[in-house]
Steps between C-alpha positions, in 0.01 A plus 500: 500500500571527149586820330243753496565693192612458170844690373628280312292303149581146465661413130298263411143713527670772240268509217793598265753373339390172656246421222133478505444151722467166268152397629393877384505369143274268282588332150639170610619653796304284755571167360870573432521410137627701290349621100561208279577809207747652743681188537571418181663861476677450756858291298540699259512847689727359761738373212518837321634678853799331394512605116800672357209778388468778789175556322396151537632507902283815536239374345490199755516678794213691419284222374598337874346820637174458327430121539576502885323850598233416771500155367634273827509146321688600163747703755591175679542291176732729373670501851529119469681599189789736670322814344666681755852422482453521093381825604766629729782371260344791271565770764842447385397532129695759249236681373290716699186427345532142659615654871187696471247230392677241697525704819116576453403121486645431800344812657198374393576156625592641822164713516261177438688261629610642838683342764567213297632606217713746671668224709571344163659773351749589847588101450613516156678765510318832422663743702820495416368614117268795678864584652654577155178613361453759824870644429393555107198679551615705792843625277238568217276724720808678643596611164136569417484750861829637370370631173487902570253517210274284292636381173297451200509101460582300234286175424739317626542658808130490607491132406808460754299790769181300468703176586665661799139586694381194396801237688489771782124430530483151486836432715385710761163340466711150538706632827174605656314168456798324599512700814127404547555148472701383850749574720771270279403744191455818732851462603671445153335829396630646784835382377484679161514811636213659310423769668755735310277396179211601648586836609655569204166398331318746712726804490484461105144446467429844293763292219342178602128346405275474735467143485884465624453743806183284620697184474763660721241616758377181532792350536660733721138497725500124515917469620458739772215343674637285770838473358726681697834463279306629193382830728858539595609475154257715386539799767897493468514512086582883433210715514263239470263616739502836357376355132246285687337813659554705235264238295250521782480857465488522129103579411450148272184713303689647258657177425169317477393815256833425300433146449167524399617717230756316342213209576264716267759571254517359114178261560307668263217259372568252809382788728194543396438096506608473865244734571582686880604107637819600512477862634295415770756442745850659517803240461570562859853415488658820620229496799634137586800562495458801699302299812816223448736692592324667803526124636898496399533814743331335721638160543842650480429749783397475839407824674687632727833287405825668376399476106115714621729790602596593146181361316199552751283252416183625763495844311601307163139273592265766628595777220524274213467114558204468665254762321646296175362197627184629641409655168504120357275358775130530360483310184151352456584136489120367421567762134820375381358157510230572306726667301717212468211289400448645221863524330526134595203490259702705163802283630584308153463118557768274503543280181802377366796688517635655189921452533568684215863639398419804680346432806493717767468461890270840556226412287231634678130640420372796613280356760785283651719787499220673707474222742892548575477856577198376743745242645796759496257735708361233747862437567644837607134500718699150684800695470366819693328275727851331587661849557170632757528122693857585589363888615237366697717225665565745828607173723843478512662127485602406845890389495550146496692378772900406433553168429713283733836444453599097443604454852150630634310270250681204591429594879152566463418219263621256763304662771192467267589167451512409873149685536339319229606187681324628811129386378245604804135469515252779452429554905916500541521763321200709590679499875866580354274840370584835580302700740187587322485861706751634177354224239300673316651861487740476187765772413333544110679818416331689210767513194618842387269695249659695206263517242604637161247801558270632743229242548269821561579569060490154419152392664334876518587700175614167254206340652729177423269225706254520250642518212730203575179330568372598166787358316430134672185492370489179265396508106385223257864472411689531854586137469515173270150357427475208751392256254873489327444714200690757443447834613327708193831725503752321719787824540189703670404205756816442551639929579070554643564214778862669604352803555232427686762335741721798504209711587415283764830498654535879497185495662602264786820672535307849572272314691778346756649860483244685642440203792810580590441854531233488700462630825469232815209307485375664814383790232145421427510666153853592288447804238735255295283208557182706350712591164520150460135376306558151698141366410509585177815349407366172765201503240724512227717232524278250649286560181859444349504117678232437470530536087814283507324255729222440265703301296689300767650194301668809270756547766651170466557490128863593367493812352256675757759563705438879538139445652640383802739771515210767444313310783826497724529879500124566534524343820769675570381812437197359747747456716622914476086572554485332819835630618402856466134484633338173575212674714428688188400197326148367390492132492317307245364197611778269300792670536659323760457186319608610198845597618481204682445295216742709282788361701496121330586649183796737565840343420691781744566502835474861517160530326379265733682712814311808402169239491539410883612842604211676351241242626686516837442888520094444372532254782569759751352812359284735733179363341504160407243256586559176725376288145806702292721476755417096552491449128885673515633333804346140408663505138884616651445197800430247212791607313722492773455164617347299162752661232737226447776777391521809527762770447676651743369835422133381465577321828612810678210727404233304593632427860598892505077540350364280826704663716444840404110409457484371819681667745251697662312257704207797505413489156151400405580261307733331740277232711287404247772457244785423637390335831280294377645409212818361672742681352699474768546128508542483146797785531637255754536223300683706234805598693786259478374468089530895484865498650598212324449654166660845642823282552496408155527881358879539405584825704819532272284551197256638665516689822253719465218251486692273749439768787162532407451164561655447818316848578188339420573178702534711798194682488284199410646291853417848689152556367404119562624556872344830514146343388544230701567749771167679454303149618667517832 
């Protein structure tokens, strides 16, 4: 079976730095060709990166910036023009006005272009100028954390200050996309050695903008997730763990209350223009930053280890971390879309851009600067969401088994070898069977349960089930239009559709958490069970489905990739419903089918695991009908012996489903389903193709699901004997 729960967030599905996806945007977007007037500006601002004028180089990069932002097709023509490498040869520019604009066209790069661009810039060269730039800035903010007192500033030096935040922003913003990218990237960051930088950052954030401190969260939150030499790195720097909790416990309000100030300061007429569209939201950067680093403590560490003894992370969550993140939980998703409908609408239109002498790269209206803080809100919602999966994630990892030593392989490869040679017929190997008097009792030990609280708080007094299900709920803007425009505001479809998958995965994560709680089945009702609003959240997400499948051909498109990641984890957290009380559940009339139907559409072999487990355990439920269970047991026979190829896994859970289904030869359902409809023959004719493809799973990369297999092969030869038996 594939991994129940969710502890760890794949890099790719990060909403930021990793850009808002290409087939998000419009204007030439879709057809790949990029603005005629754009083009013909492109020569002359690449030649001018090289002039002898630093204004003229600064000038460049931030032209660069402008053309390029959200704008896929003039990106790649100045790729095909080695923008990038023009670009990084500035990182290693004399004048700090260049380093700053230069570092913060590549960050922007980095941010639209993603993986690609990223790759591009480890090729040719990049880090070794973040290396030189990382030891500047962090010298420069060790003198700045040595000052005993502020100094009244000369022009000069706030020029040089105002520099300084701005490299440390956009370099850290670099090493964080960079680590985003792939594992070749991941690992060259690792190499740096960053992590000093960004504790410094951190510990001298009172001296430091905000805007610097929430680069270094994120970057510190993205290297500790499932990078364990990062962690290391990170828990061994001196008193690094200290400044990371001491940030956690800072109260980020009077932060927020000092930026809005200085935000309010000096606008004088322009206040009274931007009417309240700018005051309506706090910046939200000290809150971000805040939730961040509650992830940093805990991806670094795990409770109960040698680290937890000075830091406590359980009383570090339930005092401080999790009543955080459960104060961010209930934003009214359907309002800030309506919201964000109308600032789209006061959003200046795009004409032709003005590259005037002093063009700027933060030239924003007040509307747009509103829809960031939206954005910058929505994402410390994902963030929070990230930091509650991991605390509801109570099912500890089962410890892979060692891998064998060279002499071992060899020896077992050769007797696999010599087995696969041994090709017997189905009947052969039905009488070579075990005894079916022990086939069908398995030893399926229940993994441990820690969760990161009491389920009891989580379920009863956060009342968590429901609200998760509340934040899944889909909005006009949850996704890409499926008729390849572009989304009305692309950076809220693209942080909406996250979050509605992180909420779904905390969900199934408490979900599988409390199933494994639960007391033995022989318990007719579980207090547990009944905190649990199973039909509810059964309602919810098949209303959920069956919005995604009303546009089926949507799923297929490039660029709609995150619908069939929503769907994935909707079933999944099906899956948790059924696990914790399938007797509780009321049936609609097409549910069965429509999981059923869901399962040609998945791309993983764990979404599509969870499909035939939960249908298995409708299948076998106290009250399901003979049609339910026929309409159950028909579809898993057809796949079994019609599927041309299918996955180990897949293969293994739908033998493990019949099995389990029909094992009790007094069920109901039994004679008229699966007497009369064969299935016994048609299991027959299945084995020597079943342990065929067992052979074929490497148990050197993959033991695990090897002795499933082979576990699975066993049962099925015992249960045909032991039906077969019942005749007699």
């Amino acid at each position: 079976m594939g991994k129940a729960q969710y502890k760890k967030k794949t890099q790719g599905r990060r909403h930021n730095p990793l850009r808002v996806p290409d087939a998000h945007l419009g204007g030439g977007k879709g057809d790949g060709k990029a603005d005629p007037a754009k083009e013909k500006q492109m020569l002359p601002i690449l030649n001018k990166l090289k002039s002898p004028e630093y204004a003229d180089r600064t000038w460049a990069c931030a032209a660069i910036c402008n053309l390029i932002h959200n704008d896929a097709a003039t990106r790649r023509l100045f790729q095909s023009r080695n923008v990038v490498g023009e670009l990084i040869e500035r990182l290693s520019d004399s004048v700090d006005e260049v380093l700053v604009e230069a570092s913060g066209a590549l960050r922007n790069l980095a941010i639209d272009g993603g993986h690609e661009i990223c790759n591009e810039m480890a090729n040719k060269g990049i880090m070794s100028h973040l290396t030189v730039l990382i030891g500047k800035i962090s010298n420069t903010i060790d003198s700045i954390s040595s000052s005993s007192q502020p100094q009244k500033q000369t022009d000069e030096q706030f020029q040089n200050r105002k520099h300084l935040l701005s490299l440390a922003e956009n370099v850290i913003s670099l090493l964080w996309s960079l680590a985003e990218a792939n594992p070749k990237t991941l690992a060259a960051v690792n190499a740096v050695g960053c992590e000093g930088l960004l504790i410094k950052v951190l510990a001298g954030r009172a001296s430091l903008s905000i805007g610097v401190t929430l680069a270094a969260s994120q970057a510190l939150y993205s290297l500790t997730q499932d990078n364990p030499p990062f962690r290391k790195a990170v828990v061994n720097y001196p008193n690094a763990l200290e400044t990371i909790i001491s940030v956690i416990e800072e109260d980020h309000l009077p932060v927020e209350s000092s930026q809005n100030a200085k935000a309010r300061k000096g606008k004088g007429k322009d206040k009274q223009t931007n009417g309240d569209v700018e005051q309506e939201l706090p910046d939200g950067g000290a809150l971000l930053r805040r939730v961040l680093v509650s992830g940093v403590i805990r991806n670094c560490v795990l409770v109960g280890s040698r680290t937890d003894e000075r830091v406590n992370v359980s009383g570090l969550t339930s005092g401080t971390i999790l009543p955080l993140v459960n104060g961010l939980l209930d934003v009214n998703l359907a309002q800030v879309v309506n919201r964000v409908q109308e600032l789209v609408q006061q959003v200046p239109k795009e004409g032709i851009l003005n590259l005037g002498k002093d063009l700027k790269t933060d030239h924003q209206s007040p509307a747009e600067v509103s829809l960031e803080r939206i954005e910058r809100n929505l994402s410390t919602v994902i963030i929070a969401l990230e930091v509650l999966t991991t605390i509801c994630a109570g099912l500890e990892d089962e410890d892979e088994e060692p891998v064998l030593n060279s002499a071992e392989a060899i020896a077992e490869q050769e007797d696999e070898d010599e087995d696969m040679e041994e090709m017997l017929a189905d009947e052969d190997l039905i009488e070579m069977g075990r005894d079916p008097s022990f086939a069908i009792e398995e030893d399926r030990h229940a993994p441990p349960v820690n969760p990161g609280a009491t389920l009891s708080h989580l379920l009863n007094t956060l009342q968590l089930p429901a609200r998760l299900t509340a934040l899944s709920h889909l909005t006009p803007l949850s996704f890409p239009p499926a008729n390849n425009q572009p989304s009305p505001h692309p950076p809220t479809t693209s942080v909406l559709s996250v979050l509605h998958l992180r909420a779904l995965e905390a969900l199934n994560n408490l979900l599988l958490t409390t199933a494994a709680s639960l007391p033995s089945r022989s318990v007719a009702v579980s207090p547990l069970a009944n905190s649990v609003p199973i039909q509810q959240i059964w309602l919810d997400m098949f209303a959920l489905i069956g919005t995604l499948g009303s546009e089926p051909d949507a799923m297929k498109l490039k660029g709609q990739e995150m619908r069939v990641e929503v769907l994935e984890m909707a079933l999944g957290c099906i899956w948790g419903t059924v696990k914790v009380a399938p007797s509780q559940l009321d049936l609609q009339s097409n549910n069965i089918q429509t999981l059923i139907d869901c399962t040609s559409v998945l791309r993983s072999d764990v979404a599509k695991v969870r499909v035939t487990e939960a249908l298995s355990a409708l299948a076998a439920r106290e009250n399901v009908s003979v049609d339910e269970n026929k309409v159950i047991g028909t579809w898993l026979i057809q796949v079994l012996t019609t599927s041309p190829s299918l996955s180990a896994e897949v293969l293994i859970a739908i033998l493990n489903a019949i099995i389990d289904i029909y094992a009790d030869e007094t069920r109901s359902y039994d004679s008229p389903v699966f007497v009369q409809g064969g299935f016994l023959t048609q299991l027959s004719g299945t084995v020597a193709k079943v342990r065929s493809e067992v052979k074929k799973i490497d148990k050197r990369k993959d033991r695990q699901l090897r002795t499933q297999g082979e576990e699975v092969y066993e049962n099925l030869t015992a249960f045909i004997k032991y039906r077969r038996s019942l005749r007699q």
